[in-house]
N, C-alpha and C positions, 0 to 999 in steps of 0.2 A: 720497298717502294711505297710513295707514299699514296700513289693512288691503285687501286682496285685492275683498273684496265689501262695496259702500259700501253705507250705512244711513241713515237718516233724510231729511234735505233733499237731500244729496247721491242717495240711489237718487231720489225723486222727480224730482228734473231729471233724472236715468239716464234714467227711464219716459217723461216728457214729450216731451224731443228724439230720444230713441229712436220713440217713435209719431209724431211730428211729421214724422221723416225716412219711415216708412215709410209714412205718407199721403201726404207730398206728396212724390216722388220727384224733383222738379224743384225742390225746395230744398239747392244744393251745402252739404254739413256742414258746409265751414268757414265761413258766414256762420252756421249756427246758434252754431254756436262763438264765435263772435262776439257775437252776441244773448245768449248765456248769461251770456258776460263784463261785457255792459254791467247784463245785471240784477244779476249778485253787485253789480257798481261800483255804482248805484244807490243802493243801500241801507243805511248802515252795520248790522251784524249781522243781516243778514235770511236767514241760515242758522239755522234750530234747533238749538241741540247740548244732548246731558245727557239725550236722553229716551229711549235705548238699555236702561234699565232698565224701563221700561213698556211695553215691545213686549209681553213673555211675560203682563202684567198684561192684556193687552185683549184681548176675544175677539169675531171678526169673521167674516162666513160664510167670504171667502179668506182666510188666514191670511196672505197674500203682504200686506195692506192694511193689517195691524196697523203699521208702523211710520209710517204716514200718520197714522190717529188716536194715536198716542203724540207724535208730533211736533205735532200741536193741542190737545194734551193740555198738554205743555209748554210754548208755545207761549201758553198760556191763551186760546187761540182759541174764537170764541164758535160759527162753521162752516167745515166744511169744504166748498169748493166743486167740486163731483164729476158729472159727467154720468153716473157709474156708483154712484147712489142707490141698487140691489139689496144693493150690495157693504157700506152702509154705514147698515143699518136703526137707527129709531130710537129700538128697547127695547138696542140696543148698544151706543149714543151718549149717553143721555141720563142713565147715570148720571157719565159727565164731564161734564156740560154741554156738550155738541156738538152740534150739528144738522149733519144734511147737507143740500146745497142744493143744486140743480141751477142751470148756470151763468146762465142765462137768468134765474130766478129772482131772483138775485142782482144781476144788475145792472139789470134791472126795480127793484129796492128801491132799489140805487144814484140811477138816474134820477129815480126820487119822492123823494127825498130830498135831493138837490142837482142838480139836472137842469144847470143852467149847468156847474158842474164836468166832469159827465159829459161833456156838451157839447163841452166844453174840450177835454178828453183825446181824445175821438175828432179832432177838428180837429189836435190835434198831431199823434196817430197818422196824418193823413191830411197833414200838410205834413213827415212824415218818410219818406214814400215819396219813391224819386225815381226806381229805374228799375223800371216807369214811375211818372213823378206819380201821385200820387192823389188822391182826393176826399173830402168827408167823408160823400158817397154811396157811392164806393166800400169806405169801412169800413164802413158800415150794410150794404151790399149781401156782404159778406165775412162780417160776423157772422149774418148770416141767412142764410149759406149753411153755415155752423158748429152751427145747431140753437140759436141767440138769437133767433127771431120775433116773440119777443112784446117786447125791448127793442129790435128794430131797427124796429119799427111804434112803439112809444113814441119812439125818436130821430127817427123820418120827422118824427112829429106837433109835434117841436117847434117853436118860433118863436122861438127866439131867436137873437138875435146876437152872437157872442162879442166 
């Protein structure tokens, strides 16, 4: 990197695997490191770059959060999905066109709206565990321990088969 104190997507995955380690102290950092890698691969250009000039444009109650909304600003993201909804009100948001959303929300809307898909994705995420195996109860059972209740009682209620 070429500067010292990273900005945009890059601080956001800073803040992310940063809290992730310090909540679950039982995930060694080099598999996050790992995990990190495999989402940049994932995606071609799913870094936001260029939106370093709209940080000082936005004003946010933490000032620490302005380069989140600069980067879905950019981004032309339609919400940002935040389980820290205070930080990101929406007479703040709403003149970019942004909503914030908490994450439960979001993937509740997800579920109504392609639910097999959803479906899908959870089952992978549940045949990509291996120590130990998991289940596609136990990711329901994970995201409702995450503060998702209302999409992991929508995933119970489903019936399908993928």
């Amino acid at each position: 990197m070429a500067s010292s104190k990273p900005s945009g997507p890059i601080k956001i995955l800073d803040e992310t695997f940063r809290n992730i380690l310090k909540n679950h102290q039982d995930i060694p950092p080099e598999k996050l490191d790992r995990v990190r890698a495999l989402m940049n691969a994932a995606i071609r250009d799913c870094l936001v770059r260029g939106h370093e000039p709209l940080i000082d444009a936005v004003k946010l109650p933490d000032p620490d959060d302005r380069h989140v909304l600069a980067a879905a600003i950019r981004a032309k993201a339609q919400v940002v999905v935040t389980f820290n909804l205070k930080d990101f009100p929406t007479d703040a948001l709403a003149p970019w066109d942004v909503e914030a959303v908490h994450p439960d929300a979001f993937l509740e809307t997800q579920i109504d709206l392609a639910p097999q898909v959803v479906y899908g994705a959870v089952q992978r995420i549940a045949d990509s565990w291996r120590k130990p195996p998991g289940t596609v109860d136990d990711v329901i059972a994970r995201l409702e321990q995450q503060g998702l209740v209302v999409s992991a009682a929508a995933l119970r209620t489903l019936a399908i088969t993928p």
